[in-house]
C-alpha positions as CSV (number, residue, x, y, z in Angstrom):
1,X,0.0,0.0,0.0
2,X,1.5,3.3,-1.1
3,X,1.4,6.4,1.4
4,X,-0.6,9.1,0.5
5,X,1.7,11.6,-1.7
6,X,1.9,15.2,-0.5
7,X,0.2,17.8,-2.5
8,X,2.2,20.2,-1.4
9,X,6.2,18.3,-1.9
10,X,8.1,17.2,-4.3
11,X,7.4,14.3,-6.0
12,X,9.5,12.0,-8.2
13,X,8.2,11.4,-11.6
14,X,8.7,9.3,-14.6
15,X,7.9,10.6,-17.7
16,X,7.2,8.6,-20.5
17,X,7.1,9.6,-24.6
18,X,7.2,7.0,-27.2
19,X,8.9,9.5,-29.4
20,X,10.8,12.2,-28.8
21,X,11.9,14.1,-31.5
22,X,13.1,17.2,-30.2
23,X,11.7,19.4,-32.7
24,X,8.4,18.0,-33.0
25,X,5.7,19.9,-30.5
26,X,3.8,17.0,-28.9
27,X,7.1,14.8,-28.7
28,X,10.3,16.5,-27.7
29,X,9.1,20.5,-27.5
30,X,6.5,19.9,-24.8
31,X,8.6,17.1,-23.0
32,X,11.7,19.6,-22.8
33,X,9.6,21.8,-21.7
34,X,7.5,20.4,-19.2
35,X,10.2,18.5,-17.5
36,X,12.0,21.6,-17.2
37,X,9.0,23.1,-15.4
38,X,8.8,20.4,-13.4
39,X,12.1,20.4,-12.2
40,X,12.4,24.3,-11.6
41,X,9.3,23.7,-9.1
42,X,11.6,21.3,-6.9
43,X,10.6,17.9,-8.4
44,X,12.6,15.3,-9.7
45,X,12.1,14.1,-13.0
46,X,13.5,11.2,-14.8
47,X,12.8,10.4,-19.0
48,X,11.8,6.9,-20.5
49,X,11.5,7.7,-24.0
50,X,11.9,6.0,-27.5
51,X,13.8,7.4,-30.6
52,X,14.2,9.8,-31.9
53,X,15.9,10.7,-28.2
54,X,14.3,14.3,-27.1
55,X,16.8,16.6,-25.6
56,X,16.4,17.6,-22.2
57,X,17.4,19.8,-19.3
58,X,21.0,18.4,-18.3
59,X,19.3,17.6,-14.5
60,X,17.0,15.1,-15.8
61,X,18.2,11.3,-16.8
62,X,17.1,10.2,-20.1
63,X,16.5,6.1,-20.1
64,X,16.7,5.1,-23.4
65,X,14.1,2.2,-24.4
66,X,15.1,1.7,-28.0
67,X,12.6,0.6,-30.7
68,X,13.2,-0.9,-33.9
69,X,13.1,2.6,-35.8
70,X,10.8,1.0,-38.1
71,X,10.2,4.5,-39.2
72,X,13.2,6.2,-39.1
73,X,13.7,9.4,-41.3
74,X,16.0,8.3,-43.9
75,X,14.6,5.0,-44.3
76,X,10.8,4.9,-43.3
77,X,9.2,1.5,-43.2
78,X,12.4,-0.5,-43.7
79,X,12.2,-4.5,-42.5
80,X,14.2,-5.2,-39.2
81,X,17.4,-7.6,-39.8
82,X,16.3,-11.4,-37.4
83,X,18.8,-9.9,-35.0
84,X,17.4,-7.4,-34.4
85,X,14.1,-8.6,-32.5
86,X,15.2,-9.7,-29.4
87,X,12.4,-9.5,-27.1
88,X,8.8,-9.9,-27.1
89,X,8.1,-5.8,-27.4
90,X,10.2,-6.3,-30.5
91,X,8.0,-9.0,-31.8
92,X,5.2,-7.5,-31.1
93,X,6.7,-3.9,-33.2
94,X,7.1,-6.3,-36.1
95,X,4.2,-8.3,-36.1
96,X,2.0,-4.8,-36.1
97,X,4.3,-3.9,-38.5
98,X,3.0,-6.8,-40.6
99,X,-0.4,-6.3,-40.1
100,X,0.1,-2.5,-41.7
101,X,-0.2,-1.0,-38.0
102,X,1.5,1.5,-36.6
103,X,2.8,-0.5,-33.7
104,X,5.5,1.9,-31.8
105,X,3.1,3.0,-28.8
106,X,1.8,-0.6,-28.0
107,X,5.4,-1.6,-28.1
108,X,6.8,1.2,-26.3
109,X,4.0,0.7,-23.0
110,X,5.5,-2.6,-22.5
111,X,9.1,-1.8,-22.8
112,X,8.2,1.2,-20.1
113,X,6.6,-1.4,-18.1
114,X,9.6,-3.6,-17.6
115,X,11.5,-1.1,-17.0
116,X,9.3,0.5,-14.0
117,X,8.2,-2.9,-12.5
118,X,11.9,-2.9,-11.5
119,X,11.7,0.6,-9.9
120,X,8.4,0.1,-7.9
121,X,10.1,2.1,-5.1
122,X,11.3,5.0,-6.8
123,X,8.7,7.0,-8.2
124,X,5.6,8.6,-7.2
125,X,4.0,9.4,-10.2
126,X,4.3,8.1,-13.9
127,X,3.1,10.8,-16.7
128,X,2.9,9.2,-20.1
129,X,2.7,11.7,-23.4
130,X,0.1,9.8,-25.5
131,X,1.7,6.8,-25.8
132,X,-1.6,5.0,-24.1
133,X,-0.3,1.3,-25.3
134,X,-2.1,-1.5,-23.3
135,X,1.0,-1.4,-21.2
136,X,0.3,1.5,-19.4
137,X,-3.1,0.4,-17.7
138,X,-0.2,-2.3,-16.3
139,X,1.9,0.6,-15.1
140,X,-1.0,2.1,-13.3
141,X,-1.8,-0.7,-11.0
142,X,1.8,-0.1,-10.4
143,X,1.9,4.2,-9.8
144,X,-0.5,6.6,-10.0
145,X,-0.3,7.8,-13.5
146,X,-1.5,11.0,-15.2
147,X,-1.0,10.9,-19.6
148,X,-1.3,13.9,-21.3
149,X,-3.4,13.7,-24.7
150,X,-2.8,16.7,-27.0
151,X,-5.9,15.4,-29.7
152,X,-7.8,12.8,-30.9
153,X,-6.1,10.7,-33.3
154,X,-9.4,9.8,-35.1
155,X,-9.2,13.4,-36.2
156,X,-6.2,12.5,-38.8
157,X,-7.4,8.7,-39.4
158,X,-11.0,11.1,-40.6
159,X,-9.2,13.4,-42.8
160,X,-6.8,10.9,-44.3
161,X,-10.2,8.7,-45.1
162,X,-11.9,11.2,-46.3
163,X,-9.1,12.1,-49.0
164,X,-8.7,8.6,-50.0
165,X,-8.8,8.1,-53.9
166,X,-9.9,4.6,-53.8
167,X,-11.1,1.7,-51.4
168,X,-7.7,0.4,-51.0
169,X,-6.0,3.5,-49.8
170,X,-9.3,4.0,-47.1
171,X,-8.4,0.4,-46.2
172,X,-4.8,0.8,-46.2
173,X,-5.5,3.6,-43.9
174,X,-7.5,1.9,-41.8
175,X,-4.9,-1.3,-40.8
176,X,-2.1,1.8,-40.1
177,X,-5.0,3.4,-37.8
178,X,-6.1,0.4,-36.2
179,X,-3.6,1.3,-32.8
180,X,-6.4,4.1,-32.2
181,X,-9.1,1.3,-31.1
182,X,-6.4,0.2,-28.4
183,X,-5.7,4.6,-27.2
184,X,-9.1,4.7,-26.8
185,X,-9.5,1.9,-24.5
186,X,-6.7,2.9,-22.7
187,X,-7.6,6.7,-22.2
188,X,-11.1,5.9,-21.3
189,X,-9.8,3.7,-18.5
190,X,-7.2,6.2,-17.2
191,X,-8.2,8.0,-14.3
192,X,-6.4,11.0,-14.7
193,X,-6.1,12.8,-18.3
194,X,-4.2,16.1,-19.1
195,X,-5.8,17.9,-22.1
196,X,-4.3,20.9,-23.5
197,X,-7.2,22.5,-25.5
198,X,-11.0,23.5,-24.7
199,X,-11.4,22.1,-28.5
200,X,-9.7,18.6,-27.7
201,X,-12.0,17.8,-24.2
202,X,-15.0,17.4,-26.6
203,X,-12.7,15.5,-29.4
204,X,-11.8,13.4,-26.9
205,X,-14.6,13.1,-25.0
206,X,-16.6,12.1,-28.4
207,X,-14.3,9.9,-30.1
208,X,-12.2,8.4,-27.6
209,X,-15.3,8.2,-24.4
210,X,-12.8,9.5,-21.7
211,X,-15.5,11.0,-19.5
212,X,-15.7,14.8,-18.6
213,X,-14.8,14.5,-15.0
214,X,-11.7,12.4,-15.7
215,X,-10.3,15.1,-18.0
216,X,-8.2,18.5,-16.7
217,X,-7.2,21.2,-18.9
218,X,-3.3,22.3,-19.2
219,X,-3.2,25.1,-22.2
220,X,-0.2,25.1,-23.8
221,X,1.0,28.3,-25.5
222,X,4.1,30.5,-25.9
223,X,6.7,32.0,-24.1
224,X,6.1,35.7,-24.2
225,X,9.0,36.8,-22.7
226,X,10.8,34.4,-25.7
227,X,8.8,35.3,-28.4
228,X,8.1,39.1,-28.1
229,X,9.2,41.9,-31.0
230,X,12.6,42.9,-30.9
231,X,13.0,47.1,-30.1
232,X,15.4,47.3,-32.5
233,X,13.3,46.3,-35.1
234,X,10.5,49.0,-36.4
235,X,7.4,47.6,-37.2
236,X,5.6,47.1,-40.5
237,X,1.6,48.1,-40.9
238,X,-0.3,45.6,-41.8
239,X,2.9,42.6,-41.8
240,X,2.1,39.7,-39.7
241,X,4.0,36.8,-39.2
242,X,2.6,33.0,-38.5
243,X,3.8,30.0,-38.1
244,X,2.6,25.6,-38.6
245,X,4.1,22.9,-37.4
246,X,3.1,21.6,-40.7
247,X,0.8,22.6,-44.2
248,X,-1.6,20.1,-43.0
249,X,-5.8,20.0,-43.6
250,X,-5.4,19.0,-39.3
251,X,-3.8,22.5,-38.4
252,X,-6.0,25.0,-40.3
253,X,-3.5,27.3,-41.4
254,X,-6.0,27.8,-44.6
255,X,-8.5,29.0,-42.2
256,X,-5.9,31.8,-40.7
257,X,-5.1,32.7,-43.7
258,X,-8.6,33.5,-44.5
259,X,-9.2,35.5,-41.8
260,X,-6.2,37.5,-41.8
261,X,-7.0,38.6,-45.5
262,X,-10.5,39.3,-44.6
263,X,-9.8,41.7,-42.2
264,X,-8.0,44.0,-44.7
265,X,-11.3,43.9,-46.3
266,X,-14.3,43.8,-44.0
């Protein structure tokens, strides 16, 4: 039986991301950055992540849990070498990778459980970053745990469908998808969810059935005092500058776009 934590002291944390690319947002941006909070307000903070590795604070250990980098970025959706799979998470990587399934986060959960089940004694609190493999309900009988879910996958599964030219590109779609059915399971049985938009508790709350109550929201937005104009640098009427993490249908830079020309106009 665990002793109640205190709300008020530090607390030791293991943070888990299946990816951590350190340039990506949801991977390595907001795990940099929230571990570094974390630490700043006295807690210690230790990383389980898969590649690509995130870069992080110099006071907080990274523990590597290596996949098979199926998909890597210079060769996406290569074969693994029979050497290579060495354990069952491996097995079960390449077996979804059969199947035409994205099979890094259930892999991933059970690779992080291993490794915590060894550590029963050193952590009060797990946080997983959307992995929300079938792995993690087993590392919450172990910890309390708290997973942060930035949006509903189903959103891009939708769009990709709905742009699909024929019926084997939907179905192709759909075997890659398929790990979605097991996030949802897994969210809507997770008693403590970190949501970091007003528009993603309803997403989530329609698509994936994580109830209201169970769901907190964490905005996440930017640094003023990093992003803010430079004094030395007169301003432009009417120049604006934006940014997307990508030109996707998902992130609705159209819809900016739109808006900003319209109100030249109206």
């Amino acid at each position: 039986m665990r002793p109640p934590l205190d709300p008020n002291g530090p607390l030791r944390i293991a943070y888990l991301t299946y990816r951590g690319k350190p340039h990506v947002g949801g991977q390595g941006v907001y795990t940099r950055h929230l571990t570094k909070a974390l630490v700043d307000l006295g807690h210690h903070v230790e990383v389980y992540a898969g590649q690509p590795y995130p870069i992080l604070d110099p006071r907080i250990a990274l523990h590597k849990l290596p996949s098979l980098d199926i998909f890597n970025d210079l060769y996406p959706g290569r074969f693994p070498a029979y050497w290579e799979i060495k354990s069952w998470p491996d097995a079960v990587e390449v077996l979804q990778f059969l199947k035409g399934t994205f099979g890094e986060p259930r892999a991933f959960s059970i690779r992080a459980h291993r490794a915590l089940a060894k550590r029963v004694n050193d952590f009060d609190l797990v946080h997983d970053n959307q992995c929300l493999g079938y792995g993690i309900q087993d590392i919450e009988k172990l910890f309390p745990t708290i997973v942060t879910l930035h949006h509903p996958i189903t959103k891009d599964r939708k769009l990709e469908m709905d742009h699909a030219p024929n019926f084997w590109k939907r179905r192709a779609i759909g075997r890659w998808y398929s790990f979605v059915k097991m996030q949802g399971k897994v969210a809507s049985s997770m008693p403590r969810v970190v949501v970091v938009s007003e528009n993603s508790i309803n997403d989530i709350h329609e698509d994936m059935k994580v109830s209201m109550d169970r769901m907190r929201l964490v905005p996440v937005g930017v640094d003023p005092e990093l992003f803010m104009p430079k004094p030395h640098i007169a301003r432009k009427p009417g120049h604006l500058i934006t940014t997307a993490s990508a030109d996707v249908a998902l992130k609705g830079l159209s819809y900016l776009l739109e808006a900003m020309a319209k109100l030249r106009t109206e």
